[in-house]
ZAVO-774532 format. One record per atom (N, C-alpha, C, O): z negated, x negated, y negated; residue in one letter. Coordinates in steps of 0.2 Angstrom, whole numbers, plus 2048, in hexadecimal, padded with zeros to 3 digits. Atoms other than C-alpha are relative to their C-alpha. Example, Ala and Ser with C-alpha at 12.3 -4.5 7.8 and 13.67 -1.06 7.14 Angstrom:
% ZAVO-774532
8007FC806A/7D97C2816A/8007FC7FAA/7FD7F77FBA/801804806S/7DC7BC805S/7FD8047FBS/7FC8017F5S/
END
This chain:
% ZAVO-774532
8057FB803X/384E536A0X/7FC802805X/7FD80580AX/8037FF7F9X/375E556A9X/7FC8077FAX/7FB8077F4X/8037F9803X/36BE696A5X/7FB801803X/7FB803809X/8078027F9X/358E676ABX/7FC8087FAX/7FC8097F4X/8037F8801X/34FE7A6A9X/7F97FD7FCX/7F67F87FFX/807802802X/33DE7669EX/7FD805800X/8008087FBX/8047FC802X/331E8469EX/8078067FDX/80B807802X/7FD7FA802X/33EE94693X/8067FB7FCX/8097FE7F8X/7FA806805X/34AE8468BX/8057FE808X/8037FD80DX/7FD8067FDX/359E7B691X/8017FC7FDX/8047FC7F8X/7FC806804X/35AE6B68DX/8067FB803X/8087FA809X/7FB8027FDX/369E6368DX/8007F7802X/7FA7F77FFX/800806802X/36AE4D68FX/8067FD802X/8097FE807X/7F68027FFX/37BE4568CX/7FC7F77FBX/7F97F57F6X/801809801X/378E3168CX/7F87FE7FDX/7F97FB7F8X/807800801X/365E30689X/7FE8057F8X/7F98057F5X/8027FA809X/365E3F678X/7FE804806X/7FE80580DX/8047FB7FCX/35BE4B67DX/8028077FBX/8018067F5X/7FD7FC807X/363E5C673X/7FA807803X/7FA808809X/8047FA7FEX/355E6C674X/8068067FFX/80A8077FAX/7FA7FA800X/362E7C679X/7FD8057FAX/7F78047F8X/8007F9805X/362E8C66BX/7F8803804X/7F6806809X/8067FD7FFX/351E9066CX/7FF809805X/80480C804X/8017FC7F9X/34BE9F67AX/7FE8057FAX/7FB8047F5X/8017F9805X/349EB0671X/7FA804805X/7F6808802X/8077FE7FAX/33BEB5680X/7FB7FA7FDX/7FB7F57FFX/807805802X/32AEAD676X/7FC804803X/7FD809805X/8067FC7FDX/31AEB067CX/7FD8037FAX/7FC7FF7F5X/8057FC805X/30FEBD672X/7FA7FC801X/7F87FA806X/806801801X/2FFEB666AX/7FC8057FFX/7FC8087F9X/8067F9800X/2F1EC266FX/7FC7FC7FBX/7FC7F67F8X/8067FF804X/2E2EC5665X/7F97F9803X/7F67F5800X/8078077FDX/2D6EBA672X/8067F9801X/8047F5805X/7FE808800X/2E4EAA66FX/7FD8007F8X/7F97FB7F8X/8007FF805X/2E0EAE65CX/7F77FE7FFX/7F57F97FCX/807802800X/2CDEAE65DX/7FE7F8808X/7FA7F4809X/8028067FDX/2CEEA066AX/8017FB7FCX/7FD7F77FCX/7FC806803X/2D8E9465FX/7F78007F9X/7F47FB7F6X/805802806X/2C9E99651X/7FA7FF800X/7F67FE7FCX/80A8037FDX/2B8E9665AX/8017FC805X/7FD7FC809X/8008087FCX/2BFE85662X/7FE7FC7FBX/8007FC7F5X/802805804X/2B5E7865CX/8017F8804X/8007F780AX/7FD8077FAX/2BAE66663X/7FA7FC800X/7F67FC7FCX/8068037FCX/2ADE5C66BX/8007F87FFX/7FB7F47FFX/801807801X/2B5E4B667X/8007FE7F8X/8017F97F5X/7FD801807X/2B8E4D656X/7F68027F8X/7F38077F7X/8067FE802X/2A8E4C649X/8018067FBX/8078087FAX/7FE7FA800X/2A5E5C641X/8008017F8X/8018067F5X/7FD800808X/2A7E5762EX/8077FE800X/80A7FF7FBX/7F8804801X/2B9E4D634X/803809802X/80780B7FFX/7FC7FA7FEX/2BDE6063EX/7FF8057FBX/8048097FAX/7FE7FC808X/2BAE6B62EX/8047FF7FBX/8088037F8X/7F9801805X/2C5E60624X/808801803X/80D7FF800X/7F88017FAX/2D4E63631X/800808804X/80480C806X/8017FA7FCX/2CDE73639X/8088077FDX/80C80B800X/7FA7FA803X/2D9E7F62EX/8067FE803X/808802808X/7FB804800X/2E7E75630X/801800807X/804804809X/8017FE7F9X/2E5E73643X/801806803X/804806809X/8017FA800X/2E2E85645X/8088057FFX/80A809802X/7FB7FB804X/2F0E8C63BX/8057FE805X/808803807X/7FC8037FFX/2FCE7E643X/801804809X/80680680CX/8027FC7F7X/2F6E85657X/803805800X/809806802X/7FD7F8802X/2F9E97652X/8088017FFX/80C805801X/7F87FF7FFX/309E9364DX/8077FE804X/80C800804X/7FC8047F9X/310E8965CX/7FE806807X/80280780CX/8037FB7F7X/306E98669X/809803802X/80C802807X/7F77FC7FDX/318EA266AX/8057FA804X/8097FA809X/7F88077FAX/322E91672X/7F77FD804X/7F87F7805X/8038027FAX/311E8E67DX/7FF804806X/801809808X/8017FB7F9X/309E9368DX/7FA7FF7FFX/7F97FA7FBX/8077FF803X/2F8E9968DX/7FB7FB804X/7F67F9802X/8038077FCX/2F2E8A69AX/7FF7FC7FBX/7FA7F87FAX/803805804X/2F6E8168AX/7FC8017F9X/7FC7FC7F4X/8027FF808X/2EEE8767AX/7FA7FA800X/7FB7F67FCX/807806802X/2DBE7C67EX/8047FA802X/8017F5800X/7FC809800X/2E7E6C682X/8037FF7FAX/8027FA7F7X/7FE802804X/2F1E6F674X/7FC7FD7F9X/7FE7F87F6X/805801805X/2E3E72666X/7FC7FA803X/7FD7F4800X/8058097FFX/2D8E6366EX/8057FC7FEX/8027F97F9X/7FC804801X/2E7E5966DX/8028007F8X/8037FB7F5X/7FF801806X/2EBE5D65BX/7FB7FF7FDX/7FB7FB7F8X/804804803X/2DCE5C656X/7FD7F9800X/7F97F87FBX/8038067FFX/2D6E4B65BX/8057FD7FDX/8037F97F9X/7FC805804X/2E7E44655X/8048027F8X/8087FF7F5X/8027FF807X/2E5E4E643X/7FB7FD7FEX/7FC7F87FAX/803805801X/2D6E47642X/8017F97FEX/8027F77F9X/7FE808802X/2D9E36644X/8087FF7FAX/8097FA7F6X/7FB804806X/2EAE37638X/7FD8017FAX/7FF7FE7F5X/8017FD808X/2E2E4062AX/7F97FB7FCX/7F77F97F7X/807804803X/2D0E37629X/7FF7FA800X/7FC7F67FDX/8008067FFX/2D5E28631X/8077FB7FDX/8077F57FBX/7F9805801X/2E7E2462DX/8018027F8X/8047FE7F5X/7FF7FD806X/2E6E2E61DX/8078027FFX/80C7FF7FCX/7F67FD7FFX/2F6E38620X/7FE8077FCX/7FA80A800X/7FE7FA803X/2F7E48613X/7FE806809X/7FE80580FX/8017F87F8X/2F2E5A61FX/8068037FDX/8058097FAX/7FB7F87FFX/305E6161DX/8037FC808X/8027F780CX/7FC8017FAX/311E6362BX/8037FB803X/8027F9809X/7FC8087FFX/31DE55629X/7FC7FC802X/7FD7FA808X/8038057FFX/311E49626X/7FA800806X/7F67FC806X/8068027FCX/304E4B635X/805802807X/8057FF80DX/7FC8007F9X/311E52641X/8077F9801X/80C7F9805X/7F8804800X/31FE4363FX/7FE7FC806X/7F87FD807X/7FC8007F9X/324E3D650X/7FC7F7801X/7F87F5805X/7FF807801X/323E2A649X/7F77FE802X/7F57FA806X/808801800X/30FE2C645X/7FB802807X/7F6800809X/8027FC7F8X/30BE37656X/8017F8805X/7FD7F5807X/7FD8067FDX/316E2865FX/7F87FA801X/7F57F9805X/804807801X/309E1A658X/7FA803803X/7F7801808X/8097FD7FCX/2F8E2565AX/8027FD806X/8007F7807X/8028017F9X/2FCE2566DX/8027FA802X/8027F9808X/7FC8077FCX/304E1366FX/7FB7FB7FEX/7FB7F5800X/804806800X/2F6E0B666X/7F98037FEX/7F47FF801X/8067FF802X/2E7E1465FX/7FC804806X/7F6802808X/8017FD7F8X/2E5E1F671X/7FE7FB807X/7FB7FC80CX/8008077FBX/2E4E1067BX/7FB800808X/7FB7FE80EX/8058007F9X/2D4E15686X/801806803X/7FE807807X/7FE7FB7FCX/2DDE2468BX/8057FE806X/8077F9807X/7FC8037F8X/2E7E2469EX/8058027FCX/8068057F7X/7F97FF801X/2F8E2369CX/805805801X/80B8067FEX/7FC7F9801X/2FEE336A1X/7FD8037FDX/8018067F9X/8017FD805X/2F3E3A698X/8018017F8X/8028067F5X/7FC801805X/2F8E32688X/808803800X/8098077FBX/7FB7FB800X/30BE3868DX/7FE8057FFX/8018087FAX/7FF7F8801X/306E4A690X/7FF8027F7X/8048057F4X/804801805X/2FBE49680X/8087FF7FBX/80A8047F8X/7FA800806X/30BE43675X/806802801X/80A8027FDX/7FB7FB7FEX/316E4D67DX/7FE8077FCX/8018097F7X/8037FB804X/30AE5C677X/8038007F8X/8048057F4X/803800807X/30BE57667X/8087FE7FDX/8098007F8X/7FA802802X/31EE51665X/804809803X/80880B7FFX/7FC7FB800X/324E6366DX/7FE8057F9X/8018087F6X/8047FF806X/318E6A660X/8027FF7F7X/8028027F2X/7FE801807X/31FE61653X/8078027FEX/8088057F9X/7FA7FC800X/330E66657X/8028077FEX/8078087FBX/7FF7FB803X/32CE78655X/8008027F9X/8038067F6X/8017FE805X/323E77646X/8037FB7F9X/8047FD7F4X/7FB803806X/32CE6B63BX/8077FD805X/8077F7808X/7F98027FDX/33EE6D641X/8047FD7FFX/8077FB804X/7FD804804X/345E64634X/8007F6804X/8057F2805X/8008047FCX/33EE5663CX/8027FF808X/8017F980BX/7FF7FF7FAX/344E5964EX/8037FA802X/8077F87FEX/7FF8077FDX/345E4865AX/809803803X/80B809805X/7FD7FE7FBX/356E47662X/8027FD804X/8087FF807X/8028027FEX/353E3A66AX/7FA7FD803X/7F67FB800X/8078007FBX/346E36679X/7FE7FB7FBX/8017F87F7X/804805802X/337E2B675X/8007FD805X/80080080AX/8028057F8X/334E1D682X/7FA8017FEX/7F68037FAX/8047FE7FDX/329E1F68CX/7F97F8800X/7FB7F27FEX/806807803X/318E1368AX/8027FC809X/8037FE80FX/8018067F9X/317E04697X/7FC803805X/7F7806803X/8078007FCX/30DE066A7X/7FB7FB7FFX/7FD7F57FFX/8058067FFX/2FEDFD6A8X/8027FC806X/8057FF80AX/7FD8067FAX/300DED6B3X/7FB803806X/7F6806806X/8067FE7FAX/2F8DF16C5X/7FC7FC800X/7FC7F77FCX/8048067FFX/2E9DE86CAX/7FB802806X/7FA807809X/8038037F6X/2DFDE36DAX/7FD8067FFX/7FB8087F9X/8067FB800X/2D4DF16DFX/7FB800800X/7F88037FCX/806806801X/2C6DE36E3X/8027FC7FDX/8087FB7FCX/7FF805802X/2C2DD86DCX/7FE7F9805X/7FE7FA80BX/7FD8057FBX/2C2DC56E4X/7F5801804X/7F280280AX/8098007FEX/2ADDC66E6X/801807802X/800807808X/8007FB7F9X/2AFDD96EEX/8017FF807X/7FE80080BX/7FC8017FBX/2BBDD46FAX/7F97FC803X/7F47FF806X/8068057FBX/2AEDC2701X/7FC807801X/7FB809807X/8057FE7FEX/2A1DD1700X/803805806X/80080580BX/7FC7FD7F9X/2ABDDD70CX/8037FC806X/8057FF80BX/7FF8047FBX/2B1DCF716X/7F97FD804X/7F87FC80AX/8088027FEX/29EDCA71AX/7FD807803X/7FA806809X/8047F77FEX/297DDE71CX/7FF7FE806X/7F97FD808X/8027FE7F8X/29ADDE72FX/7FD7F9804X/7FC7F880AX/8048057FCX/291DCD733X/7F78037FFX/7F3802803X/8067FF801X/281DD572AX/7FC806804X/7F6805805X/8007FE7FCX/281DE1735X/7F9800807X/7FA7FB80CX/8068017FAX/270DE4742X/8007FE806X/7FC7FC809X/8018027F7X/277DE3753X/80A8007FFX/80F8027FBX/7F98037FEX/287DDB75AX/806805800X/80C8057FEX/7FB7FB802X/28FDEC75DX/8028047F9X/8078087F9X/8007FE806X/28EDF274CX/8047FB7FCX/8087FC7F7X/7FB807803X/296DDF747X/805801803X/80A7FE801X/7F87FF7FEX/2A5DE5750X/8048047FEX/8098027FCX/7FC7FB802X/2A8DF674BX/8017FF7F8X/8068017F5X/7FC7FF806X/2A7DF173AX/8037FA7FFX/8067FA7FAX/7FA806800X/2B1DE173DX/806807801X/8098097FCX/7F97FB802X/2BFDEF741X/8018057FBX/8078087FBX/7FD7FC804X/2BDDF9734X/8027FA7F9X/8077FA7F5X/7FE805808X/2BEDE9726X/8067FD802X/80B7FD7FEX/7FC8037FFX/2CADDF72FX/807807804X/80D805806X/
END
């Protein structure tokens, strides 16, 4: 049995289950300027007739996660929920209740397929966000079991094969013969 400290949680992990300990009785209070911040965010990626149809819904959903967050996260969180309410409710056509836009399965897909031009960690944090989120507000649903982690992308050459000849060549171009040395040793 391994006991790893998370933010005001322990969790516990006994053969890859992930079990959330008895929730922490120290929440954080939501001031007045978390209250007026969540209601005069407007999302920048999201068009402004798709974030009216989801804005309540978004808004309501922030407000009621603020107490299990930290205040670094309230604009990641709401960015985050709204770009992936958006896309479930206008694009995947998923009802605006709880269950259905917080469920684990549809969060999972967003970031494993539809996110795709996002960085990699970013997509983790991003569905992390949004999976501890779900956990608060529909419990019923609670994972208890990890999600695997998405693949890394494969490495790839820094140059390409035509950079490379072009920086193997650089120091012949070079105006005088002392200049074709120093930079012979910085390429070679």
């Amino acid at each position: 049995c391994m006991l790893q400290q998370t933010g005001a949680l322990w969790w516990r992990r006994l053969r890859g289950v992930v079990m959330p300990a008895k929730k922490d009785s120290s929440r954080r209070v939501v001031t007045s300027s978390d209250r007026e911040l969540v209601a005069n965010w407007a999302p920048t990626g999201v068009p402004a007739e798709q974030w009216n149809g989801v804005a309540g819904f978004v808004q309501q959903a922030v407000l009621d996660f603020l107490p299990f967050a930290n205040e670094a996260s309230i604009r990641g969180l709401i960015r985050t929920l709204a770009a992936y309410t958006s896309w479930a409710h206008h694009i995947a056509g998923i009802e605006l209740s709880r269950p259905a836009i917080l469920d684990h399965e549809q969060i999972a897909f967003f970031y494993a397929t539809v996110a795709e031009g996002i960085s990699f960690s970013s997509r983790t944090t991003m569905r992390a966000r949004l999976m501890r989120m779900a956990d608060y507000l529909v419990p019923e649903q609670r994972r208890t079991v990890r999600m695997p982690s998405y693949p890394k992308p494969p490495a790839r050459a820094p140059y390409s094969a035509d950079e490379v000849r072009q920086i193997r060549a650089w120091p012949m171009e070079q105006p005088t013969r002392y200049q074709q040395d120093a930079a012979g040793c910085i390429v070679n």
